[in-house]
N, C-alpha and C positions, 0 to 999 in steps of 0.2 A: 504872708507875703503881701506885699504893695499894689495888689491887683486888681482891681473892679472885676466884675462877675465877667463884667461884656471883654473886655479885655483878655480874661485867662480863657473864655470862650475860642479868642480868636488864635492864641497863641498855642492851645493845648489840643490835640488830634488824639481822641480815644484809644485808634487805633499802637500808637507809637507806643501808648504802657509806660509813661513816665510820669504818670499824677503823683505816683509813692515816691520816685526818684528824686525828684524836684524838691520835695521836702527835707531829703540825706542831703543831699548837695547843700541846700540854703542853712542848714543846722552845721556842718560841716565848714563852710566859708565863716561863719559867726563863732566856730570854734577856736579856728585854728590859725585865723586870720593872716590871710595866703596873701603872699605881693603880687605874684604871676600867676594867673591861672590859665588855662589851657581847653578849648572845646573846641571837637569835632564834629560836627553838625547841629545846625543851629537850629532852637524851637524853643521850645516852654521853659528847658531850665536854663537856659540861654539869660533869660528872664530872672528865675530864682537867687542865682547867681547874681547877676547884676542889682535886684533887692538887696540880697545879702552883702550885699559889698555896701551898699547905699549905707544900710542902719548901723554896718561896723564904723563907718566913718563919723554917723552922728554919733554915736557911742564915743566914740573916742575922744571927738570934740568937747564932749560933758564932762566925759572921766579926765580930762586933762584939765579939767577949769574945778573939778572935786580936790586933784592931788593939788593943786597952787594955792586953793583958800578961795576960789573966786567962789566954787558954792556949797554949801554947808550939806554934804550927806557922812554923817558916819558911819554910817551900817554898809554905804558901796562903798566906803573908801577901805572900809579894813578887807574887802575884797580884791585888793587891785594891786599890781606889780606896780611902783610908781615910772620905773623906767621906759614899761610898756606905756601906758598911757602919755608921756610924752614926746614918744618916739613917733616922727612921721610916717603918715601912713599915704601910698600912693600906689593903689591895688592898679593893675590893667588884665581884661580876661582879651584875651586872644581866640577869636572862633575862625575855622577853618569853614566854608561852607561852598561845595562846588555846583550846587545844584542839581546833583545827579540826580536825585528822588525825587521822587513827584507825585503827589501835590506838597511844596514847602509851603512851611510856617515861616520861612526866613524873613524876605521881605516889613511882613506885620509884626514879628518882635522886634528889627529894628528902627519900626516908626513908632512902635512904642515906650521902647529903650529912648526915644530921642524928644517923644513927648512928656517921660517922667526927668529928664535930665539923667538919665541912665549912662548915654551915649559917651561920657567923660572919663568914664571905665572900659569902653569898648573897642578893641582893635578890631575890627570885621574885613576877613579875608578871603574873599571870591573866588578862590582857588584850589584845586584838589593838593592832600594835605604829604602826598609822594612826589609831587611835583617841585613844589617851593617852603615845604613845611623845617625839613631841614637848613635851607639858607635863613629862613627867617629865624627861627629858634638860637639858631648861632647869632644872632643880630640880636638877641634880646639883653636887658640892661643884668638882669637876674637870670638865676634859674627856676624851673619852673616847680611851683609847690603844690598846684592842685591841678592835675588833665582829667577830663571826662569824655569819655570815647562811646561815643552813639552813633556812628556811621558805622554801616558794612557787619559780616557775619564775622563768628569767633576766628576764624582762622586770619580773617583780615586786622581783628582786633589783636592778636599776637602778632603781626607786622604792625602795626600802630606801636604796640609797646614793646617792642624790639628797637625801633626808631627811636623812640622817646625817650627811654632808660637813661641814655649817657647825659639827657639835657635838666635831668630832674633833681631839686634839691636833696642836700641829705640826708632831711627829714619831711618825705613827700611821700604826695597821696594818688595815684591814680584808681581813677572808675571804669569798670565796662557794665554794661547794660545788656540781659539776655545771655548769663552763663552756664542758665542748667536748660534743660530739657525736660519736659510732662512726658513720661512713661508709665506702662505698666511695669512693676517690679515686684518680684518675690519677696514677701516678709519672712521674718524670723519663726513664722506659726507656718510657713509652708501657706497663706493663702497671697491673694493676687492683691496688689492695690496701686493705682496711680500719684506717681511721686515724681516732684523733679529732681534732676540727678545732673548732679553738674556735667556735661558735654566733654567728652575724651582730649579734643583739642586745650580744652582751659586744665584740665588737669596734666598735661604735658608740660603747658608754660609753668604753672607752679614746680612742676620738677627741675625746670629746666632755668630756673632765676632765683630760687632758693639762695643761693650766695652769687655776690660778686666780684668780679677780678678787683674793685677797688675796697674792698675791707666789709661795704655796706650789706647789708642781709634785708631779705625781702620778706612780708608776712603778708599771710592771704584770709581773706576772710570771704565765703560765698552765702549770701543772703538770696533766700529764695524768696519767688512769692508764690506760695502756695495755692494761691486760688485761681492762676493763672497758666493756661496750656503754651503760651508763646508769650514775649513782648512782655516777659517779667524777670526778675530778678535781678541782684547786681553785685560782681566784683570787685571788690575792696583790696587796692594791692599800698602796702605800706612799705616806703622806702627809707631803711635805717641808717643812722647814721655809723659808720663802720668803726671798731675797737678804738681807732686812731682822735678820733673823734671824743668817742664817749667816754668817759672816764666815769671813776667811783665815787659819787659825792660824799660817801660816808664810809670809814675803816673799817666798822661794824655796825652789826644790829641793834648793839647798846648805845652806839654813839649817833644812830638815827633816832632810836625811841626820846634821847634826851634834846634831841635838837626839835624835834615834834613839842617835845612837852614846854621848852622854853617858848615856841613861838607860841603854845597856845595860852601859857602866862602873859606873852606881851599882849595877845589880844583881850585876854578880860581883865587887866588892869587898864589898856586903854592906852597906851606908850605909843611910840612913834615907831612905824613900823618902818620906816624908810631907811633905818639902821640896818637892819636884815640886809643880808646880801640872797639875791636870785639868779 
């Protein structure tokens, strides 16, 4: 990430446990490269985020001057959707941040955000996110692709993602932070050992979003971190795009394997890949 020592010093509170987090998040933004994103309490990967947004945009700017001729890489260009790389890209993350918590990092990520040139991707919102979080969401130009939710306990985080759900793309990502629990638990050999265990509460909202009324299906993934009794872990809920949506790109498995082997012929003769359709 984009940060001087002194910098991630001032933006990053040992306590919060989001050193690992910051890193999914920033890998994640350069993956998947989200127009809308979404955070609820502002601090370190408030930051990550906004990096990650930065190097998708110079990325993009190079990869769009590779696919025209302006500069000669062949090895990235047979990497690259051509349609992606000339398609505008005009990310904005939206942060909710009310001040409730104390001592914030708020304030210094956004004079930092605004001394990297950050601040052109930044909505920052003063305001608790039950209050005006819904009016504003409905005001946005998009929906939303990527929420990360770091305010409040699990049960508050399942009111976050109760609220959110209706406002999120059809192929979208929200994070929670903090979904298991360090206990002692019973192993398979009958003896004792400390493990985190994902928290009752988050295992209900998976039962209970598993499908929804509009076609979409939900997928969960909980990452622990293992070396940590609190203020670790994170929540991966991925929002599908529903049957209506997705369709079959191929009739069968013989007529995927041969459309595989065709592209990988175009690639080691060297042909113009712009013919492909994506």
């Amino acid at each position: 990430m984009n940060l001087t020592d002194h910098e991630r010093a001032q933006a990053l509170r040992t306590g919060m446990g989001t050193e690992n987090v910051g890193s999914v998040l920033e890998a994640l933004v350069k993956m998947t490269r989200p127009t809308q994103l979404l955070e609820i309490g502002a601090g370190y990967t408030t930051l990550c985020m906004l990096s990650a947004l930065s190097d998708v945009a110079a990325e993009l700017h190079r990869d769009a001057q590779i696919v025209q001729g302006q500069i000669d890489d062949p090895e990235r260009q047979s990497l690259l959707i051509p349609r992606v790389a000339l398609t505008p890209y005009h990310p904005s993350l939206t942060v909710f941040e009310d001040f409730s918590v104390q001592p914030s990092a708020a304030d210094r990520v956004v004079d930092i955000a605004q001394a990297k040139g950050w601040d052109a991707y930044l909505n920052f919102v003063s305001e608790n996110f039950f209050d005006d979080g819904p009016r504003i969401l409905a005001d946005l130009t998009a929906a939303v692709d990527v929420a990360w939710l770091d305010a409040g306990d699990p049960i508050e985080d399942i009111r976050f993602v109760n609220t959110l759900l209706p406002y999120m793309a059809s192929d979208s990502w929200i994070l929670m932070h903090e979904p298991t629990l360090t206990i002692p638990v019973q192993l398979a050999d009958g003896t004792t050992a400390v493990r985190p265990v994902t928290v009752p509460v988050v295992r209900q909202l998976i039962r209970s979003t598993y499908d929804q009324d509009d076609g979409s299906r939900i997928e969960f993934v909980v990452m622990p971190e293992v070396h940590k009794v609190r203020q670790g872990g994170l929540l991966v809920i991925h929002k599908l795009s529903g049957p209506e949506v997705l369709q079959p790109v191929f009739d069968s498995m013989d007529s995927e394997v041969k459309a595989l082997q065709r592209l990988l012929r175009t690639q080691d003769t060297g042909d113009d890949l712009s013919t492909l359709k994506f």
